[in-house]
N, C-alpha and C positions, 0 to 999 in steps of 0.2 A: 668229144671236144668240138665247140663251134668250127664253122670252115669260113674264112671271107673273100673265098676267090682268091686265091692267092697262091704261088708257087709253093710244092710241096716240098721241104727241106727236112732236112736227118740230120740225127747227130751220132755218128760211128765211134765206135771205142773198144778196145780189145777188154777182155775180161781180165782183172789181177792174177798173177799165176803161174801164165801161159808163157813166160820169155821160150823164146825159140821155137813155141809151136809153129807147124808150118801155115804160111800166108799171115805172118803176124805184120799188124799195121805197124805202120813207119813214119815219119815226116817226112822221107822220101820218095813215102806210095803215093802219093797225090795221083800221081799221071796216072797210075796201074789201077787203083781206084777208081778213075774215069772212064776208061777203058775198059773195065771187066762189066760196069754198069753199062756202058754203050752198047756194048755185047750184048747184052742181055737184053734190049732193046728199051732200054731205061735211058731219055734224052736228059743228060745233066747241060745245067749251064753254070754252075763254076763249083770249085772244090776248096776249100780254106783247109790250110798246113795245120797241125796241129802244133799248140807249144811246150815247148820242152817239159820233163820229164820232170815233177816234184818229188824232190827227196828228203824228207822231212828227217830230222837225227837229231837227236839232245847231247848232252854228256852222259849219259845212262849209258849213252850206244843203241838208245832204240832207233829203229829208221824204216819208214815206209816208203815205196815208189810207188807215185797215181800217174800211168802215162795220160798224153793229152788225147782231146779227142778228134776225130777228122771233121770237119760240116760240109754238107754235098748240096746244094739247089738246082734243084729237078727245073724240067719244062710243063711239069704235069702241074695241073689245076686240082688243088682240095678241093674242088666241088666236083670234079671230075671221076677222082680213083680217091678212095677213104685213104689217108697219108698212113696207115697200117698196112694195108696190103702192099703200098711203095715199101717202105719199112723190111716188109717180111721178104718181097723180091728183090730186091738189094742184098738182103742177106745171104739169100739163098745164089745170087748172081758172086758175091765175093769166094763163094766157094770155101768158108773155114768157119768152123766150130766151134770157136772161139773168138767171133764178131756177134757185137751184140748195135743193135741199129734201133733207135727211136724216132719217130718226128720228134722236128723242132716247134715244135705248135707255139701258138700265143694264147698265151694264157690270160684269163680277165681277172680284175683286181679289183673288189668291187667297193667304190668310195661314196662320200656324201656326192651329189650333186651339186648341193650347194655351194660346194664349198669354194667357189672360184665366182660366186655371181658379187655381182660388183655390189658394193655396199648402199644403202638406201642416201647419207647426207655426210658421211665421215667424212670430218676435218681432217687434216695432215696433223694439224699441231698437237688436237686434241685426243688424236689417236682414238676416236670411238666413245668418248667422254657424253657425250652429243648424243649419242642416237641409242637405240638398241642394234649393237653389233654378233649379240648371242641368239642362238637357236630356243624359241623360249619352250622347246617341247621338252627340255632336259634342262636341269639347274647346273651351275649357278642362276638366278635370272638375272643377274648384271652383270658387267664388262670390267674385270676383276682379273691379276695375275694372281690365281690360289694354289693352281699344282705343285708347285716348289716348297708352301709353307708347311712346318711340323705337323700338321691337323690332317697334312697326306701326305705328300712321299718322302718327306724331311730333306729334300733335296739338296735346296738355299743350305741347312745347317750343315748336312755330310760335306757340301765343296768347301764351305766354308774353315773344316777340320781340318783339308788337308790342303787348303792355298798356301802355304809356306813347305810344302811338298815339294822341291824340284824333280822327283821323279818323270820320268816321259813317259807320258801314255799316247798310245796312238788307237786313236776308231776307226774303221773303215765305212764309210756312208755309202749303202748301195740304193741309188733310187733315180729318179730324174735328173740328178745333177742341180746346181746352184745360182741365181741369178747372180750375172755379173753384175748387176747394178744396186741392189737391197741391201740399203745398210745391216742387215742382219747379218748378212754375211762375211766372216773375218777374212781379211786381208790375204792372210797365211793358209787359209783354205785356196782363196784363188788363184794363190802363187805355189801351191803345192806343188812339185815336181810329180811326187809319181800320181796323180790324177790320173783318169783314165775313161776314155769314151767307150761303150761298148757297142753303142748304136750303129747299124750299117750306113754307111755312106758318110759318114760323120767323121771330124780331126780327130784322133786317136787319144791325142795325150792334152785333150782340154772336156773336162765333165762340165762345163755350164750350160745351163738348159737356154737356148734361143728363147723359147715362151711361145714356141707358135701356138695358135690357136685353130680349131677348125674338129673337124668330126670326128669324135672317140677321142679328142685331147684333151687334157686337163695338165695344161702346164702349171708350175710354181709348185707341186708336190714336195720336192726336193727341199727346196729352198724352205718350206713347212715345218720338214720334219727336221731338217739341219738345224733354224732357231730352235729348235725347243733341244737338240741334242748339244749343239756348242755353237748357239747364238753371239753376238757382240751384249756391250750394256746399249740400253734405251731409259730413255729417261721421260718418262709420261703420265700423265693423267688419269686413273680412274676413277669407278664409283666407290671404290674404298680409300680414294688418297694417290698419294705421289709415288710411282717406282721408280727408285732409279737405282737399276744393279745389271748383271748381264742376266738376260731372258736364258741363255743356254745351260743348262747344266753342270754338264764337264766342259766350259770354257777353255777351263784350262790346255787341253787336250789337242796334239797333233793328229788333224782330221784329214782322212783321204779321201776323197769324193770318187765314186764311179756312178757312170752315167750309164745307166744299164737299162733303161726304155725313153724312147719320145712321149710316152705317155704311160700316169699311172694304172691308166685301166688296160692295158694291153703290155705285157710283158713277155719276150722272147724266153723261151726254157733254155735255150744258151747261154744268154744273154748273163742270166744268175748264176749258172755254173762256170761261165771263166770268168765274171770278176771276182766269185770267190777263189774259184786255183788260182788266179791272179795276185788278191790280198797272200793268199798261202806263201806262194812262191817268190814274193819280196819276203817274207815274216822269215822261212827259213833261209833265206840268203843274207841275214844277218840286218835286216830292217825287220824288228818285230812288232808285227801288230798284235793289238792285245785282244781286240774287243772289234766286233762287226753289227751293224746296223741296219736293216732292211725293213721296210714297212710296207713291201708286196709280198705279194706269191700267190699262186694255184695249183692247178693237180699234182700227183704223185709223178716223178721220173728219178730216173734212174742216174742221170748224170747229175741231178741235185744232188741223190743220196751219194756217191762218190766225192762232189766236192764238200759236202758236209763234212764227211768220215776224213776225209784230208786236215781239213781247216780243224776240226775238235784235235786230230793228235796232232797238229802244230802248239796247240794252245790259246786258239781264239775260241772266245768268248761270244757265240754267236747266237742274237736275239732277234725275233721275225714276228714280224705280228700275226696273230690269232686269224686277221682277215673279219671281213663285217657281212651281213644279208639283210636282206628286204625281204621279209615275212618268208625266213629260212631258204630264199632262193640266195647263191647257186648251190647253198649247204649250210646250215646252222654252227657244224661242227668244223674245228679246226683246221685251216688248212695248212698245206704245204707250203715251205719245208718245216713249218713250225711245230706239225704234227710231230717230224723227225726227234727219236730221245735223245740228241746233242745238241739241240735247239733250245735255248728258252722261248716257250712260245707266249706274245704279251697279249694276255685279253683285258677286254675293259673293264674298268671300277667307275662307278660314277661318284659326283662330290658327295653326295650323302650317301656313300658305301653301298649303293645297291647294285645289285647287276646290269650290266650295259644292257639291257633287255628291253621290250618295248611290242606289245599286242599292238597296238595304233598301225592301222594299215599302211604300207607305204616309207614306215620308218626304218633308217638303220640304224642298224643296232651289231654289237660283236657277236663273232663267235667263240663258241665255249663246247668242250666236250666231243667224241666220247668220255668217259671214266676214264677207260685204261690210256688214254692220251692226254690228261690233267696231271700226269704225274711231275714234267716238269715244265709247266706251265707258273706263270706269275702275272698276279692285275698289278696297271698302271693308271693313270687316270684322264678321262674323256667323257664327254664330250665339253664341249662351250672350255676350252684350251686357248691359250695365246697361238697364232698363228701369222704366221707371216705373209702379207696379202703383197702377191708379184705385182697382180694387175693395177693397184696404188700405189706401191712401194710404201706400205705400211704395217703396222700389225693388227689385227685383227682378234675377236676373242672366242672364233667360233670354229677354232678347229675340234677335227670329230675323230670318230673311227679307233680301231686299233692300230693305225698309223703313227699316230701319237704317244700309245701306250710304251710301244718299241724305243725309242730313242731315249725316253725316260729309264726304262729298264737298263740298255746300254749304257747310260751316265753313268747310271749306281755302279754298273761292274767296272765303270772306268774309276771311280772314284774308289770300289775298295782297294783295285789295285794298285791303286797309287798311294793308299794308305799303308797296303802290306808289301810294298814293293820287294824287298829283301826279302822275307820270307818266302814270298810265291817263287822267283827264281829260283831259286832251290829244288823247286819242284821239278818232278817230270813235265812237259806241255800240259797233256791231256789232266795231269791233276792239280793245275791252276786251274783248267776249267772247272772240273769240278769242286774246288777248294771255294773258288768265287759263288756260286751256284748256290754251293752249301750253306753257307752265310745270308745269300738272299732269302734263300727259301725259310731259312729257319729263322730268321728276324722277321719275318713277314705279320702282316697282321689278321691273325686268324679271326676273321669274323665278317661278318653279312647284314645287312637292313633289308627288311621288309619283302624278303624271298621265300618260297616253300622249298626250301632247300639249302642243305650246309653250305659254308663260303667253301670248298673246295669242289662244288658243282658247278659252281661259277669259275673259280679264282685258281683253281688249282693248289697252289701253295700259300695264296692268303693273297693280299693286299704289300706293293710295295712299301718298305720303312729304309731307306738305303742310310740315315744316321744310325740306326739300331744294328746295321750290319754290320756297319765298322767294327764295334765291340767284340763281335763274336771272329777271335783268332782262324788262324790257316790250317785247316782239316790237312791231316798228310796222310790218312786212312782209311779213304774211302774207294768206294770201288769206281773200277771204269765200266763208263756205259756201253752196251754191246751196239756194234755196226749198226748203223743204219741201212735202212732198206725197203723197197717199195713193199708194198702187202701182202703177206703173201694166199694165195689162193687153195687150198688143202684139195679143192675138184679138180686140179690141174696134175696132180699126184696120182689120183686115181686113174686120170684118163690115160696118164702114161705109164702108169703101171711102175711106177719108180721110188725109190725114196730118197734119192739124188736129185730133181727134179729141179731143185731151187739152184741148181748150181749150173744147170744146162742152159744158154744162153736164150735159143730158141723161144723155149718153153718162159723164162722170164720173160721174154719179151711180150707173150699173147697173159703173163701175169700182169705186166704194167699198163696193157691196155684194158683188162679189165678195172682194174684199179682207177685208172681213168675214165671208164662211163660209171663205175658205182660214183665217183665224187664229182660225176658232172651232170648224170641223172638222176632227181630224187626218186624215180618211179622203180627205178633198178633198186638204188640205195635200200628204200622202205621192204623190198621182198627179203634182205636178209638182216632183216630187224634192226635198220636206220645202223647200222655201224657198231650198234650199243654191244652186242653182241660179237665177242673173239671169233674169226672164222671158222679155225677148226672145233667151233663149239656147235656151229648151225646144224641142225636134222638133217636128214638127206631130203626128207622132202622138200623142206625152205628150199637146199640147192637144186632139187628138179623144177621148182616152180622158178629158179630165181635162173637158171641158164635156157630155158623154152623162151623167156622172155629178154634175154642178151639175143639169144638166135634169132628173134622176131624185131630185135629194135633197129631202127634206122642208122643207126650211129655205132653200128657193129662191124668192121671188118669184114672180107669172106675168108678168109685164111682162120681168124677166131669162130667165124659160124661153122666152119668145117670142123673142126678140131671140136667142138661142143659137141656135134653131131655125133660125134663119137662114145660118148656119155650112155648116150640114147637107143644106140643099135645093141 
């Protein structure tokens, strides 16, 4: 993981399991917590409580509890001590075997650059009528609202099935938050009560993104990807004629905004994991959210995969985008949490059904793949999208990425829900999720343009059809997807001589940091056959050559080169 000078911070969590083990965390360990690090001669400067206790329960009587987590901010410098080895002595200072500690890293998110440069002559009135406001390395080549109509995601016709609906769906929107001033943005979004800032130093219970501007910022993200998910109507001009309807989706739809980074490209690993125990822990306190929204992410951790596993057996419906690279940097292949199987993960479709793909040096373009990570994956469609420009306060037709792809996805499961509202109640949580899922994936449109390879190398489960969904009734028979969980490492079994290994805290933890340079280094990645390849399937040789070269990289731990070392003797 990159370092920017910055204070090294953790994020501490007892393992599921363990009630009563001794030194089990508390929201009342704060101080004790402080203290045993200070001990240890670990200088913390502050300690955040963790929040209460999700206990997620249906009428079945199922019920799970995900305690909260602690976050600690060190005086040490990431460029100083590798924020692993802080990690690993932390843990080892708490003194219990059943504390598991990761950095709280920031994560990159990697977007168009474009995508916020001011437009070359765009009128207000004309709305981009005037100029070329599309990227013309990818069709459409004009300034056109096409995603919505039947010829792609049938979107316009599916809201339109269930507008006489009074069911209540609620989305939760995880991203930069909203501008308060873009008419795009509804009303009821910005008076939403439980909103919520996740950002440090920030009002807690207001998500509207300020817009600052300045180095690694890309304000207006938010406010992007919210028109395209529950936009207002606009009434404007294109190269095809007059629109006037609402640009968003599931308009209909009570939207809850969290503001979970000051910027798209740089995302807090905490940051994602308590707005989602956040959305959870309204959902089961009798406010349910149906359906969740996110159009970041990166590496693997561990406190995603908990709040995932939380949020699926409440019964959201949770969609993340696929993530995008510049000539397969910082990874071609899917990221986190979308990689997660209780994820829909959205990769790109382009207008003319080809894969968001793109040789042209310098371009982005989506991620797609591995195989074994397509399975519940769904394309949505991007590039040259309606997009809501902050810095004119207008819309624009050049949104990009699998940023876009996500919130379209979210519509459709907002809207079958509210088509099958009755039925789905009925259900368990967890098999609404999967019930919705089922219907996307299997209305989906299987097929490909101009690829050497099937649409599910690209697309996963096809191409979204969210009118063709409706049709197909509430599965009440399907299975549940198993826990999610960072990747696991099969040389880490060996080394400890165990076959409990995955269950011992420690031992994960030097699991998620490798997991973490395979998906931040391609140079690691390629030695154990780019991903394509199951771990417990790789040679022993691939793993002798693929941990000499973890033990020699820069970006290695000494607590993990120790423990490799061990391999070797």
């Amino acid at each position: 993981m990159k370092r920017y000078n910055q204070p090294v911070e953790m994020i501490i969590q007892q393992m599921p399991g363990r009630a009563g083990a001794k030194g089990k965390l508390h929201p009342d360990a704060t101080k004790a917590v402080q203290q045993q690090l200070k001990a240890a001669g670990i200088p913390v400067s502050s300690v955040k409580e963790p929040a209460p206790e999700i206990a997620v329960r249906s009428a079945s009587k199922f019920k799970t509890t995900m305690t909260g987590n602690i976050y600690v901010k060190t005086k040490i410098s990431d460029t100083e001590v590798n924020p692993w080895d802080v990690a690993h002595m932390s843990r080892t200072a708490l003194n219990n075997r059943h504390t598991f500690v990761e950095p709280d890293f920031l994560q990159e998110f990697t977007i168009n650059k474009k995508i916020n440069d001011l437009p070359k002559k765009i009128n207000a009135k004309s709305f981009g009528s005037d100029t070329n406001d599309h990227d013309a390395d990818w069709p459409p080549d004009k300034n056109i609202i096409w995603h919505l109509d039947d010829a792609w995601s049938q979107l316009k016709k599916a809201r339109e099935s269930v507008q006489d609906n009074d069911a209540l769906i609620r989305i939760a929107h995880l991203d930069t938050g909203y501008s308060a001033t873009h008419f795009i943005v509804p009303g009821s979004v910005k008076n939403n009560k439980l909103q919520r800032n996740f950002v440090d130093g920030e009002k807690v219970d207001d998500a509207h993104d300020p817009l600052t501007s300045g180095f690694l910022k890309m304000p207006g993200h938010g406010t992007g990807t919210l028109g395209i998910l529950a936009g207002n109507t606009i009434d404007l001009r294109t190269d095809n004629g007059r629109f006037n309807d609402y640009l968003g989706a599931a308009w209909f739809a009570e939207v809850i905004c969290c503001r979970i980074a000051a910027s798209v490209v740089l995302l807090k690993t905490s940051a994602f994991a308590e707005a989602l125990n956040y959305i959870t822990r309204i959902s089961t306190g009798g406010t349910p959210v149906h359906v969740a929204s996110m159009s970041m992410g990166g590496a693997p951790s561990a406190s995603w995969a908990k709040a995932v596993n939380a949020a699926y057996e409440a019964g959201i419906t949770l969609v993340t985008a696929a993530g995008n690279n510049f000539n397969g940097l910082p990874t071609r292949h899917v990221i986190y949490p979308a990689r997660f199987g209780r994820v829909i993960a959205a990769c790109g479709v382009t207008y003319n059904m080809q894969p968001y793909a793109s040789l042209k040096p310098g371009e982005m373009q989506g991620c797609f793949g591995p195989k074994r990570h397509m399975k519940k994956a769904l394309a949505a469609f991007t590039p040259n999208v309606p997009w809501a420009g902050t810095a004119e306060n207008n819309i624009r037709f050049n949104g990009s990425g699998t940023s876009c792809a996500a919130p379209q996805i979210a519509a459709a499961a907002a809207i079958y829900y509210r088509q099958h509202y009755t039925a789905l109640s009925r259900l368990k949580p967890w098999q609404r999720v999967e019930a919705i899922r089922f219907a996307l994936y299997t209305s989906a449109k299987k097929m490909v343009r101009n690829a050497p390879l099937t649409y599910n190398h690209y697309f996963g489960n096809g191409i979204l059809q969210s009118n063709d969904a409706l049709s197909i009734g509430v599965k009440t028979n399907l299975t549940k997807t198993p826990e999610d969980q960072v990747p696991w490492f099969p040389v880490l079994s060996t080394i400890f001589k165990t076959n409990n290994a995955q269950s011992v805290p420690a031992i994960q933890m030097y699991n998620t940091e490798l997991a973490q340079l395979v998906y931040t280094y391609p140079e690691l990645s390629a030695l154990i056959d780019d991903e394509n390849r199951p771990y417990e399937k790789i040679g022993i040789k691939k793993w002798k050559h693929f941990t000499t070269a973890v033990i020699a990289h820069p970006g290695t731990s000494v607590a993990l080169k120790k423990i490799l070392e061990q391999a070797r003797i």
